[in-house]
C-alpha positions as a Markdown table, in Angstrom:
| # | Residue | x | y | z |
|---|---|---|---|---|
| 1 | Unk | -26.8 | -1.1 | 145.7 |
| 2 | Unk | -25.6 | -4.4 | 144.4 |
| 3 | Unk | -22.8 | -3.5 | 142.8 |
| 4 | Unk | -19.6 | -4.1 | 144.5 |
| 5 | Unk | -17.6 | -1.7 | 142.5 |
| 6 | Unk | -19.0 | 1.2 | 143.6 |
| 7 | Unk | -17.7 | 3.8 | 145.8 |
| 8 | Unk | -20.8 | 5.4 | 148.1 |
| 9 | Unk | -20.6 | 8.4 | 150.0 |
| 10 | Unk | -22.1 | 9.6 | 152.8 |
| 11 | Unk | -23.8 | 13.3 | 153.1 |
| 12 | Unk | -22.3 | 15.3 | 156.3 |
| 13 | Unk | -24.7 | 14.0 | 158.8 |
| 14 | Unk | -24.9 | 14.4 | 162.4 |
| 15 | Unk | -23.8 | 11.8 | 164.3 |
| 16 | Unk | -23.9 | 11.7 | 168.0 |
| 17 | Unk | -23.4 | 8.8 | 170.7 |
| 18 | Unk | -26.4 | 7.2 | 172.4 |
| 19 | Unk | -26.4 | 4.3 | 175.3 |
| 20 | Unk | -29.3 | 1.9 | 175.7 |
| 21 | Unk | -29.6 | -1.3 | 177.6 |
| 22 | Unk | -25.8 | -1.0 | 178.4 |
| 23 | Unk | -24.7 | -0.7 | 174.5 |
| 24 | Unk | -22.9 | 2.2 | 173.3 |
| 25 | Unk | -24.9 | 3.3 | 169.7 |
| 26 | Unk | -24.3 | 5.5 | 167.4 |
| 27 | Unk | -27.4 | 8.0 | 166.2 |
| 28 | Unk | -27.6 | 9.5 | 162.8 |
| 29 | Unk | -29.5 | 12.5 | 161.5 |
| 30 | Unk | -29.3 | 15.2 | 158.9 |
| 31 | Unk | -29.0 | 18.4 | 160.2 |
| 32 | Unk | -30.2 | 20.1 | 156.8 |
| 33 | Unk | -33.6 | 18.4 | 156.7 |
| 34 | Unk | -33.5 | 16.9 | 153.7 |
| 35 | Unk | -33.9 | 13.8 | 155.7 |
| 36 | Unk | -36.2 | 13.6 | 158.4 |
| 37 | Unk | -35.2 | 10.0 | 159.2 |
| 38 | Unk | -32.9 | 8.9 | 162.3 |
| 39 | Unk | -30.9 | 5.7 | 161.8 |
| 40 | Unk | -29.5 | 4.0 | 165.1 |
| 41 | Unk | -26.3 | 2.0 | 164.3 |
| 42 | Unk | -24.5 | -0.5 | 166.3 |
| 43 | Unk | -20.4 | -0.2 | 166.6 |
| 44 | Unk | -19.7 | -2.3 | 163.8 |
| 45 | Unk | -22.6 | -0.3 | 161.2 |
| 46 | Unk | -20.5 | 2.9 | 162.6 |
| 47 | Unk | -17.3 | 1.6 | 161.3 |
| 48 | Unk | -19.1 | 1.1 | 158.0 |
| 49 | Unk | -19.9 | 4.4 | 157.8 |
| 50 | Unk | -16.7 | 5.8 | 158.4 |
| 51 | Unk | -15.2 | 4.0 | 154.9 |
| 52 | Unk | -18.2 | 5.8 | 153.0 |
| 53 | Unk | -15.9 | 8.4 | 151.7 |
| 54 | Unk | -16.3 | 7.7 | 148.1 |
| 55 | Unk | -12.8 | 6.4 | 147.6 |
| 56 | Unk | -14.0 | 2.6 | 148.6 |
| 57 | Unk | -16.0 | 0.2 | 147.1 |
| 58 | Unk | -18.5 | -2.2 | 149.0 |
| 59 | Unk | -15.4 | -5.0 | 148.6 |
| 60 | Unk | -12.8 | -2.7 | 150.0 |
| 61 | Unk | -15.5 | -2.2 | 153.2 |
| 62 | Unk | -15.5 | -5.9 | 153.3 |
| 63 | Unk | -12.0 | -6.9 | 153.3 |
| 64 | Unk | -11.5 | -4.1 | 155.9 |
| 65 | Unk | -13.7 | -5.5 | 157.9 |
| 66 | Unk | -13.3 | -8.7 | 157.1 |
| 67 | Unk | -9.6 | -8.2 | 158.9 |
| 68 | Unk | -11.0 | -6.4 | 161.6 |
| 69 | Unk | -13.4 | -9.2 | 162.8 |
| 70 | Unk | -10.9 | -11.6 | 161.7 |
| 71 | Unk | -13.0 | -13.3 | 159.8 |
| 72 | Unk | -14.9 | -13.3 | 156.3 |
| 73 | Unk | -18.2 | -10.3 | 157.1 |
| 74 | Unk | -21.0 | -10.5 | 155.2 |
| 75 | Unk | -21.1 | -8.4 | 152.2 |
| 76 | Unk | -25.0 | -8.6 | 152.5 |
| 77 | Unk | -24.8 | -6.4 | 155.4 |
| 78 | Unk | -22.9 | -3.9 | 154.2 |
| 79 | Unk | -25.4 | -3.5 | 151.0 |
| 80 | Unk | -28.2 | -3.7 | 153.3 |
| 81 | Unk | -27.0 | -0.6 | 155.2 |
| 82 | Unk | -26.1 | 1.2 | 151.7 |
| 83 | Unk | -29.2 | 0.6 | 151.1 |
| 84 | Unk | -31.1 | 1.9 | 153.8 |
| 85 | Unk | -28.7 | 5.2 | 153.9 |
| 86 | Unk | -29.9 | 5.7 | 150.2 |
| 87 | Unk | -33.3 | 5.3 | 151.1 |
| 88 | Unk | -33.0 | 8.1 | 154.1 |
| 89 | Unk | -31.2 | 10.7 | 151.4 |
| 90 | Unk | -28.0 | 9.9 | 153.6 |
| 91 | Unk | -25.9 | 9.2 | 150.4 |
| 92 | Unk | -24.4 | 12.1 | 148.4 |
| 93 | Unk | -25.5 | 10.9 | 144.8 |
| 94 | Unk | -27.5 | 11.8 | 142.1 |
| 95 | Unk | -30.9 | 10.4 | 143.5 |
| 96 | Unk | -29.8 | 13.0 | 146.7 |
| 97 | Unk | -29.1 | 15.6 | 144.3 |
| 98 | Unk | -32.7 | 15.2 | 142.4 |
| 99 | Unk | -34.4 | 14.7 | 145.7 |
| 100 | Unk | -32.2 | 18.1 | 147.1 |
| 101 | Unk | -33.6 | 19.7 | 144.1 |
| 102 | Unk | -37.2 | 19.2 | 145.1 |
| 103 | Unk | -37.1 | 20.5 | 148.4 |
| 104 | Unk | -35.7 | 23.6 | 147.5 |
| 105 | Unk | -38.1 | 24.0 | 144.7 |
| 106 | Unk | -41.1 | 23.4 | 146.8 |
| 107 | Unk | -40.0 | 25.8 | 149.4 |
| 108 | Unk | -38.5 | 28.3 | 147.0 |
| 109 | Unk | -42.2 | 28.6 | 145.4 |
| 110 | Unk | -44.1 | 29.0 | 148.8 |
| 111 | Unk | -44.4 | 32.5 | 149.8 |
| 112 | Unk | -44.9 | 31.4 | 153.6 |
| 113 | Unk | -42.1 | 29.9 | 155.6 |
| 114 | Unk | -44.4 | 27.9 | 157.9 |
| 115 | Unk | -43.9 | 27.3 | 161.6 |
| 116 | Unk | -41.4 | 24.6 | 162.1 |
| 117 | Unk | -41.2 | 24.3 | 165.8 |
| 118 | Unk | -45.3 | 24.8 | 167.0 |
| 119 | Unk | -46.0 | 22.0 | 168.4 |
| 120 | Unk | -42.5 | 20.9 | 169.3 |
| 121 | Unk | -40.8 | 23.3 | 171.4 |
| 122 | Unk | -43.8 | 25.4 | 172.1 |
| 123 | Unk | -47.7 | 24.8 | 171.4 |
| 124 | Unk | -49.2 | 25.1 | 168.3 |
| 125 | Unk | -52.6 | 27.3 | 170.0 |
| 126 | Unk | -52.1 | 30.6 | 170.0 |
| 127 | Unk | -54.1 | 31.1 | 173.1 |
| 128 | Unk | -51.4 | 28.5 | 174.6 |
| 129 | Unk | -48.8 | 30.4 | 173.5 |
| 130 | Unk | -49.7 | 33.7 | 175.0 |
| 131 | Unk | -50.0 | 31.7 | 178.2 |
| 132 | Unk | -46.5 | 30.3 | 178.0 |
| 133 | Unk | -45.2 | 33.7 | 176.9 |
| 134 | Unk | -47.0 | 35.6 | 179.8 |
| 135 | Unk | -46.1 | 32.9 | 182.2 |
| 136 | Unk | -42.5 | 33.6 | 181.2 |
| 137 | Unk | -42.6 | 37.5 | 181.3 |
| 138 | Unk | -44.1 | 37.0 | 185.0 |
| 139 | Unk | -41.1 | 34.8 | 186.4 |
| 140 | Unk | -38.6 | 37.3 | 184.8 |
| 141 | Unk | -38.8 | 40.3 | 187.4 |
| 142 | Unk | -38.0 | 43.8 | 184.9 |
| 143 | Unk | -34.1 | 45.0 | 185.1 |
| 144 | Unk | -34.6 | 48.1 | 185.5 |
| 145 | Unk | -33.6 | 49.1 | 181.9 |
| 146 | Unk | -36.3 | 50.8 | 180.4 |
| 147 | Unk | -36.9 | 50.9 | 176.4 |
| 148 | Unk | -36.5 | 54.9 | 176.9 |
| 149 | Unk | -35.4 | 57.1 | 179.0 |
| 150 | Unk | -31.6 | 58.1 | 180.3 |
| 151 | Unk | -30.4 | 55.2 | 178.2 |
| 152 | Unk | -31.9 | 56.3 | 175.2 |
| 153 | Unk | -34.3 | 54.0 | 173.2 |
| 154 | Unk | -33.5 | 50.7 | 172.0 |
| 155 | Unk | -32.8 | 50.3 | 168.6 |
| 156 | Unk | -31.3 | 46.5 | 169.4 |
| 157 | Unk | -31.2 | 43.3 | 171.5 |
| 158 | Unk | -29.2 | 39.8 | 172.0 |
| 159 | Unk | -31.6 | 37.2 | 172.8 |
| 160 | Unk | -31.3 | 33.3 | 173.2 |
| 161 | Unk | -32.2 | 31.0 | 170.8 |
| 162 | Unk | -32.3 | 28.0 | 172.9 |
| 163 | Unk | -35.6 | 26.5 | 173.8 |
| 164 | Unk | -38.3 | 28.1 | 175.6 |
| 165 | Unk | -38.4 | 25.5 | 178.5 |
| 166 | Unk | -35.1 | 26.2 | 179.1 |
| 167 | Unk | -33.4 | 29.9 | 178.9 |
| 168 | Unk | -37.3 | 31.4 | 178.0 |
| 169 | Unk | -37.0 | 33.3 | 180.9 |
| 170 | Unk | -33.7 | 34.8 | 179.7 |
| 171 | Unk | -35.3 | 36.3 | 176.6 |
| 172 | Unk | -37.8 | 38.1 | 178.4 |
| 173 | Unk | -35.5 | 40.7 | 179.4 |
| 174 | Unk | -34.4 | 41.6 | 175.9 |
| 175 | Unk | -38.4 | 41.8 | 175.1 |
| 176 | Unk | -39.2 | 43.7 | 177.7 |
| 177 | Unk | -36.5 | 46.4 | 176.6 |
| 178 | Unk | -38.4 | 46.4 | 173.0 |
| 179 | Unk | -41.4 | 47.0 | 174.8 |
| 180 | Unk | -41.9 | 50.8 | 173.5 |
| 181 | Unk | -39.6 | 50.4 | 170.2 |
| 182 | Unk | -41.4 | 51.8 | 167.3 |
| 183 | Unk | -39.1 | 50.2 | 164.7 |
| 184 | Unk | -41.5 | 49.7 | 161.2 |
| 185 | Unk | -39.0 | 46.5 | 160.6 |
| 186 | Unk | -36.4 | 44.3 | 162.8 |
| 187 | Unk | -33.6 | 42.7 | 160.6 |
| 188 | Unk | -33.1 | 38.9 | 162.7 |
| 189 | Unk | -30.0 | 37.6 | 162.9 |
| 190 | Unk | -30.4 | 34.0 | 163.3 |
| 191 | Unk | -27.9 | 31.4 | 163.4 |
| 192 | Unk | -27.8 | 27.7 | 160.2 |
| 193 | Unk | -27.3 | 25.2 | 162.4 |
| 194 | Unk | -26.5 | 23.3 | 159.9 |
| 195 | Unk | -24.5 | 25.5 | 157.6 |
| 196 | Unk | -24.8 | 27.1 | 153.8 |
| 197 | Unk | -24.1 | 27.3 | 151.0 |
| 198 | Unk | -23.3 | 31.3 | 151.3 |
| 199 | Unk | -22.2 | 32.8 | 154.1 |
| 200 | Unk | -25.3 | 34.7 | 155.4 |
| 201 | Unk | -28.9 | 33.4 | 153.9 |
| 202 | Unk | -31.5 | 36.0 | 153.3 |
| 203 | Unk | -35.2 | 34.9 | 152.5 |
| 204 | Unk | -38.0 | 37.0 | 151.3 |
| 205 | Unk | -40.9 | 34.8 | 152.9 |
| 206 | Unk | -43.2 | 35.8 | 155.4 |
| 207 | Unk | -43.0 | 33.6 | 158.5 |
| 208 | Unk | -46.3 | 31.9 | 159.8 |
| 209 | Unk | -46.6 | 30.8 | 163.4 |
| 210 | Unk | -49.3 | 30.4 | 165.4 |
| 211 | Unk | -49.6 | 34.1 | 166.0 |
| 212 | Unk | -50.1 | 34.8 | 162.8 |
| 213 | Unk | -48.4 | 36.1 | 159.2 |
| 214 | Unk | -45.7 | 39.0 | 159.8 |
| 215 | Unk | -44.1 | 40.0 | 156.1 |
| 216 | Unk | -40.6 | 40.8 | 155.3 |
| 217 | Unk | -39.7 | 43.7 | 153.9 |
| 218 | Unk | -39.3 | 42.9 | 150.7 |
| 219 | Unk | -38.2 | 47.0 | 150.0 |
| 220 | Unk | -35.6 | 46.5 | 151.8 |
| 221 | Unk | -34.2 | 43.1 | 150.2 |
| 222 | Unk | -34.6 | 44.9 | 147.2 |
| 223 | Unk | -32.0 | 47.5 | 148.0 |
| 224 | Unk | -29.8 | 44.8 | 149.0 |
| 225 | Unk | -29.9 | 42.8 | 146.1 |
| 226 | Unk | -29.2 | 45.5 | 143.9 |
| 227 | Unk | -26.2 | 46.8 | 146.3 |
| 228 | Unk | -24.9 | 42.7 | 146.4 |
| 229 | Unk | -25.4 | 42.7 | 142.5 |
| 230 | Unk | -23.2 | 45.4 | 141.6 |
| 231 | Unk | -20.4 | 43.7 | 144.3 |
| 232 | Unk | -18.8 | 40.4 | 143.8 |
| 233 | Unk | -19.4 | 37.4 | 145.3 |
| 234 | Unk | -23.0 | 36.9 | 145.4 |
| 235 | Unk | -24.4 | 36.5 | 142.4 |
| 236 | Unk | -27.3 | 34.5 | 144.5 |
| 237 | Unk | -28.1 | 35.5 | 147.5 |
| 238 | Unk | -30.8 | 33.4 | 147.9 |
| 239 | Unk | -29.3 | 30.2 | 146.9 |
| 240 | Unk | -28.7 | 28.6 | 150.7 |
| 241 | Unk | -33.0 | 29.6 | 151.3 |
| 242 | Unk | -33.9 | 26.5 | 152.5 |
| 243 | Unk | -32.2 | 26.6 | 155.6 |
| 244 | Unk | -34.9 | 29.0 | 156.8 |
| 245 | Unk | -37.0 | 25.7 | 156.7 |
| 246 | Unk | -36.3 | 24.2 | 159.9 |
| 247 | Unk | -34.2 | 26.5 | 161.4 |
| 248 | Unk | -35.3 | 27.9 | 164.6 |
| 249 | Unk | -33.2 | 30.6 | 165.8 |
| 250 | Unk | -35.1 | 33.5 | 164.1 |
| 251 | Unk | -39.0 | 31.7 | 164.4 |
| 252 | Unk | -38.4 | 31.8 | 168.3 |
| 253 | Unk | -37.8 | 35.5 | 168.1 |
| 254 | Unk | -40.7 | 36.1 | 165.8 |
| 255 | Unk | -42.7 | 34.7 | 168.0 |
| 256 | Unk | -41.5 | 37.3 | 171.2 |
| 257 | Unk | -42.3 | 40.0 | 169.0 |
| 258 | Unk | -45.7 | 38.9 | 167.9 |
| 259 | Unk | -46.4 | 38.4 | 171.7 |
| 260 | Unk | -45.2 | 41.6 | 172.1 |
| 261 | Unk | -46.8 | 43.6 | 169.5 |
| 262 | Unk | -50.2 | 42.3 | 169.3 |
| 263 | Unk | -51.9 | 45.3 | 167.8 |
| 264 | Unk | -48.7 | 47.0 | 166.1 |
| 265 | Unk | -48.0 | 45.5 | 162.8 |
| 266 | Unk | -44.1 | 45.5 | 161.9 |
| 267 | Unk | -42.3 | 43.3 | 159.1 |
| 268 | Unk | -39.1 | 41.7 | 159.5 |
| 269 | Unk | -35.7 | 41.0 | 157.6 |
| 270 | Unk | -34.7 | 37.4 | 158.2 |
| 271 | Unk | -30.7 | 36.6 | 157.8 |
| 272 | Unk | -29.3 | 33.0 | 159.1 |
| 273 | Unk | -25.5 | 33.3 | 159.5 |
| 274 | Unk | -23.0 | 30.7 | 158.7 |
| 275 | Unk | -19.9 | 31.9 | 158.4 |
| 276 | Unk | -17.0 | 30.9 | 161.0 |
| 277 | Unk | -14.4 | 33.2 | 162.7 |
| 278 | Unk | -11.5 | 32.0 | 160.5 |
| 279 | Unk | -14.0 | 33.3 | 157.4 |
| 280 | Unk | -14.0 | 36.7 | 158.8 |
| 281 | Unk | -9.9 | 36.6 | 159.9 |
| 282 | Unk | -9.0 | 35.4 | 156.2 |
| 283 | Unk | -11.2 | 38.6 | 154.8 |
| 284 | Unk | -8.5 | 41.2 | 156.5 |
| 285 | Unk | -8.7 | 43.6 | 153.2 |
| 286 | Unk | -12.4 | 43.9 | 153.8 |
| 287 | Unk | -13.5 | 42.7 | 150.4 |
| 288 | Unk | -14.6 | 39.6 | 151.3 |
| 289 | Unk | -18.4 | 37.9 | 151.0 |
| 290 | Unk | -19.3 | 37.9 | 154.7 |
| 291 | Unk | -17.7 | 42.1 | 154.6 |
| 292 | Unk | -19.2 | 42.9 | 151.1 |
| 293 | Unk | -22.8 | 41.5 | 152.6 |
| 294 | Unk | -22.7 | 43.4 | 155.4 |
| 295 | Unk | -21.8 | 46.7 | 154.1 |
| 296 | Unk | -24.8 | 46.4 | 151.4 |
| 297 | Unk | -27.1 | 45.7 | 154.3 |
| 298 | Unk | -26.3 | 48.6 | 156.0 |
| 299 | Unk | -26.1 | 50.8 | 152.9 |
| 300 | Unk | -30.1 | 49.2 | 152.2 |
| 301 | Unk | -31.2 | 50.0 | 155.3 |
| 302 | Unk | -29.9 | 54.1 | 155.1 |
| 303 | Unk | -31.0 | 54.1 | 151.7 |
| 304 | Unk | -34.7 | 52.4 | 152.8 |
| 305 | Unk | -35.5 | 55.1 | 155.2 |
| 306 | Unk | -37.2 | 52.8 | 157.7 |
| 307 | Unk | -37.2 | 52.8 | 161.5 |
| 308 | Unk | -35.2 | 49.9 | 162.1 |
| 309 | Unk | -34.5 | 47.4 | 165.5 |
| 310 | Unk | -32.3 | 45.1 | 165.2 |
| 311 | Unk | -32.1 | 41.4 | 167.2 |
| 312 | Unk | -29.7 | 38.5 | 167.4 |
| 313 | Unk | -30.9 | 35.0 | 168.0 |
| 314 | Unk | -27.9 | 33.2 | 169.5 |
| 315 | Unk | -27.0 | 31.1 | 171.9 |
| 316 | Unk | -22.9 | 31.3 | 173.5 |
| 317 | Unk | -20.8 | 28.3 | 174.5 |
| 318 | Unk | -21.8 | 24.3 | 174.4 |
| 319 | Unk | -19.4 | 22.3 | 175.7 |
| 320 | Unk | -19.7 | 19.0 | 176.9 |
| 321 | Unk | -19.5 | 15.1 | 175.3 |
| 322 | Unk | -22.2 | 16.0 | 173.4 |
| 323 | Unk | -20.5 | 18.7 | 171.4 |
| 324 | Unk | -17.4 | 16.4 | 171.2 |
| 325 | Unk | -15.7 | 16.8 | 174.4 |
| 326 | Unk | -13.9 | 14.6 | 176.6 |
| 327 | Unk | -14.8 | 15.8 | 179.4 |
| 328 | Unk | -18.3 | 16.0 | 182.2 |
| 329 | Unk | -19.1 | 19.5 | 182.4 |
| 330 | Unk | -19.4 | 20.2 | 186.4 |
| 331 | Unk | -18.9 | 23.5 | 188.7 |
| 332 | Unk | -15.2 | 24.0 | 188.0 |
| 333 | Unk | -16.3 | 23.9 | 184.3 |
| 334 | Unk | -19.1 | 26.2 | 184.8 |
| 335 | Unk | -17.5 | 28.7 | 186.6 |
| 336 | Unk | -15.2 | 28.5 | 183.9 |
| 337 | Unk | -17.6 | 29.7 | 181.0 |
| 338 | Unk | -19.3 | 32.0 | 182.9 |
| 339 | Unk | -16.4 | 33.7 | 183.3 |
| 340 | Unk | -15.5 | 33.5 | 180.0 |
| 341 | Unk | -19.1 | 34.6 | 178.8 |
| 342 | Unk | -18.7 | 37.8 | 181.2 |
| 343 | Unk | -15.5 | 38.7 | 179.4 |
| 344 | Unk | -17.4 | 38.4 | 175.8 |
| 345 | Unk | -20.8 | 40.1 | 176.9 |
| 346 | Unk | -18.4 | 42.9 | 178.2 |
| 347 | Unk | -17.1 | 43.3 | 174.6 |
| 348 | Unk | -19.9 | 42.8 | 172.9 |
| 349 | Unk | -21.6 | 45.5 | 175.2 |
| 350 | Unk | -19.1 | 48.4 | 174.1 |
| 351 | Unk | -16.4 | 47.7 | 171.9 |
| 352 | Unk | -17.5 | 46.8 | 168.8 |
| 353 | Unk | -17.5 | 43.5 | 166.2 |
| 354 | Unk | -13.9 | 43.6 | 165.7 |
| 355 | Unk | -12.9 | 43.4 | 169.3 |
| 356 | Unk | -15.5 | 40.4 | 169.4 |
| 357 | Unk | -14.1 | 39.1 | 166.8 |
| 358 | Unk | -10.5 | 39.0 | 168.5 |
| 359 | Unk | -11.9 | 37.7 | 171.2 |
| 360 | Unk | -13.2 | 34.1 | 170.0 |
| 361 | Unk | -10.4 | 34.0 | 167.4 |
| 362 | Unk | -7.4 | 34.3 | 169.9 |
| 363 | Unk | -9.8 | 31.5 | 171.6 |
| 364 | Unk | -10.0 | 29.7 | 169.0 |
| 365 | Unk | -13.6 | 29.5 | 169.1 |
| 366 | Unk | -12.8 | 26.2 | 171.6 |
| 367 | Unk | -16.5 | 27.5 | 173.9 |
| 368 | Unk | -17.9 | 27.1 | 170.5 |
| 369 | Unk | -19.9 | 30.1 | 170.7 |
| 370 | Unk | -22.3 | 29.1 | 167.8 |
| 371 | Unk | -23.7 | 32.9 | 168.0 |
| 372 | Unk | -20.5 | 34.1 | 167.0 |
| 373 | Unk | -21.7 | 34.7 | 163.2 |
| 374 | Unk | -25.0 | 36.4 | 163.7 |
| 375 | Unk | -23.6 | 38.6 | 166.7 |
| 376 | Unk | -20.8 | 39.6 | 164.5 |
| 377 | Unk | -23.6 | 40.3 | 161.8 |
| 378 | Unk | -25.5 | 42.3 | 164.2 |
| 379 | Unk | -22.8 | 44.5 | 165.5 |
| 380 | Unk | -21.6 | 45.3 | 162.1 |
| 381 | Unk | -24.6 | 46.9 | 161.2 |
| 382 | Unk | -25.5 | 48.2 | 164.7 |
| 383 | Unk | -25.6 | 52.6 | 164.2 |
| 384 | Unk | -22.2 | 53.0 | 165.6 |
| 385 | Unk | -23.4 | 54.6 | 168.7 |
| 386 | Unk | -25.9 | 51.9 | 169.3 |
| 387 | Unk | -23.1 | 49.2 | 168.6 |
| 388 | Unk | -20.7 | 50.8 | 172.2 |
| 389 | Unk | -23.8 | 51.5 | 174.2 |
| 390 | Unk | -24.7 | 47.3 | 175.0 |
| 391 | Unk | -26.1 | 46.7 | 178.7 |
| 392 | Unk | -26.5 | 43.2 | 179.8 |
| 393 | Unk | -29.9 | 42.5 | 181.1 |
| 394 | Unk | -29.2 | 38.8 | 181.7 |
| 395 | Unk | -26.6 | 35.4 | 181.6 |
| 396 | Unk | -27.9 | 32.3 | 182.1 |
| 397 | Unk | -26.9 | 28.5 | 181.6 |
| 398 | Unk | -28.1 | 25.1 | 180.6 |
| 399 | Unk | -25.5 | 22.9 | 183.0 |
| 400 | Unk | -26.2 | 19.5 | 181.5 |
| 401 | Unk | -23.2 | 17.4 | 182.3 |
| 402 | Unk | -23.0 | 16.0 | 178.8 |
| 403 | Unk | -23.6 | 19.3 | 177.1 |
| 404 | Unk | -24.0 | 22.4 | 178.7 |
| 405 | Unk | -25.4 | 25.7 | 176.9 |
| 406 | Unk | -24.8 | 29.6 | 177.9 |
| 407 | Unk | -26.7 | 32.3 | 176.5 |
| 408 | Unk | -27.6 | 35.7 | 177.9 |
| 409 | Unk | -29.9 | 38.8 | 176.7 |
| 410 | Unk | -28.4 | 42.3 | 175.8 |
| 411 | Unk | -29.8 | 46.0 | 175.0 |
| 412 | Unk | -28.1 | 48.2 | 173.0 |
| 413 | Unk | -29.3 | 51.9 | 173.3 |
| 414 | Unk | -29.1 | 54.6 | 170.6 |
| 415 | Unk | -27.9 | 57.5 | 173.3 |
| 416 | Unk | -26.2 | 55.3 | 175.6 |
């Protein structure tokens, strides 16, 4: 990275603001975990970054900050920094590219997708995690919704997807509603964090946690690739798969339903979503990629014959410095969302994906309800009755004054 004539570029990392000792820092980290590294950057290393678009060399950085400082900076720096950004994987170039090439080899070859977060947001003994799980179900007294009975059974849920310390007690209820649900498969609507490079990311791998190995239905993902392949727009539907990697929207709720079938094998259907309200507004004819995926899901699962549940991982608003607000979040803001959050869980509950849909568009998404592509997802292939027959079973919030998180759980009953 000696060469002052050329133009570096930097991937689309995360960047968020951290303080220590009184200095205002700026912390880097790639959300699609190609990197595992986390670089800490002062001000001026920030302001670097920002001219890594690919249209500046390492002299035009200088010169611009060179008058910024007013006077000469050291072009030494600014190679170092190149140089430790392309030793992280932080650079789009081609030794990303080859290294981004790896990673999805390696994982596209395993027939596992291992456990990403035991041992990090909940242990990595299964006799531990029982415990937690237990300990959770016991400080979350039943709703009285039952899994059957004058609601008719369950066939679906809305569940959190924020960590277990924090909202675990807000899954329970969804769980609790699956307790009798004799589905032979759950399709999991999970939420890429970080994006895709397709609009909703299938995988065929079994998931490992510490509760064991549960299969995907690979009958199933058969019928859908065959249904996507005669429709255009995804000629590879499995192209974005290593998402799934360290992604943990859809492992948390594998891990509910291993608790909660201990003795009652079941496989699953694992989907991220990453597709944005203004994707599913510009698709108004219906022929889009998000559209055309969903209708050959639904279309796979008739055609598969299987007892099917279906569950959505997400989490609603985050709002808050941390998600890029100017503002503390505090009880006038909190009121606020839960407000909002009633509105939404209302529509969700009965009116379909469409009214949904309106919803966070005419809000321009501004909650940032980050569950709005796999709850879309999941009413869209909802049995219609099932999709207008929603109860909420809980709300709940994570009122951090720097970024606060909703999220609530949700049945939706086949006779309702």
């Amino acid at each position: 990275m000696d060469d002052i004539s050329i133009k570096p570029r930097i991937r689309p990392v995360e960047a968020f603001p951290m303080r220590e000792n009184g200095q205002m820092l700026i912390v880097l980290r790639d959300p699609c975990h190609y990197s595992d590294a986390v670089l800490t950057l002062t001000p001026a290393a920030a302001l670097t970054i920002q001219m890594l678009d690919g249209t500046h060399t390492l002299l035009d950085i200088q010169a611009a900050l060179t008058r910024a400082a007013g006077q000469i900076f050291p072009s030494d720096k600014i190679q170092e920094l190149v140089r430790i950004l392309d030793d992280c994987f932080f650079l789009d170039n081609d030794r990303f590219d080859a290294h981004k090439r790896r990673c999805d080899d390696e994982f596209s070859a395993s027939p596992i997708r291992p456990s990403a977060m035991a041992g990090k947001s909940y242990p990595a003994d299964p006799s531990e995690v029982r415990a937690l799980l237990d300990g959770l179900f016991a400080q979350s007294a039943p709703s009285g919704l039952l899994s059957t009975g004058e609601n008719g059974p369950v066939v679906g849920v809305v569940s959190p997807h924020i960590d277990f310390a924090r909202g675990g007690t807000t899954y329970t209820p969804a769980y609790r509603a699956l307790a009798e649900s004799d589905a032979e498969t759950y399709v999991i609507f999970g939420i890429s964090h970080a994006g895709g490079e397709t609009p909703l990311i299938p995988t065929r791998k079994d998931f490992q946690t510490p509760l064991g190995r549960v299969e995907a239905d690979h009958e199933i993902l058969d019928l859908l690739e065959k249904n996507l392949i005669a429709r255009d727009g995804w000629p590879r539907p499995y192209a974005a798969e290593f998402a799934h990697a360290h992604e943990h929207s859809i492992e948390f709720q594998v891990v509910f339903l291993q608790h909660l079938r201990p003795s009652r094998p079941f496989r699953i259907l694992p989907i991220l979503c990453a597709f944005s309200h203004e994707e599913v507004h510009a698709e108004s004819d219906r022929t889009g990629p998000i559209r055309v995926f969903l209708d050959a899901l639904r279309v796979a699962i008739e055609q598969s014959g299987r007892r099917v549940g279906y569950i959505a991982g997400v989490d609603f608003a985050h709002v808050g410095a941390q998600f890029g607000d100017t503002y503390q979040v505090k009880e006038k803001e909190l009121a606020f969302l839960k407000e909002r959050d009633e509105q939404m869980m209302a529509l969700i509950a009965s009116d379909g994906p469409e009214a949904f849909h309106r919803f966070v568009f005419e809000e321009a998404n501004s909650r940032r309800v980050c569950g709005y592509p796999a709850l879309y997802s999941f009413l869209s292939v909802l049995p219609p009755a099932a999709a207008r027959g929603g109860q909420v079973l809980k709300y709940g919030q994570w009122p951090d004054p720097n970024g606060t998180v909703t999220f609530g759980s949700m049945a939706f009953s086949a006779d309702a």
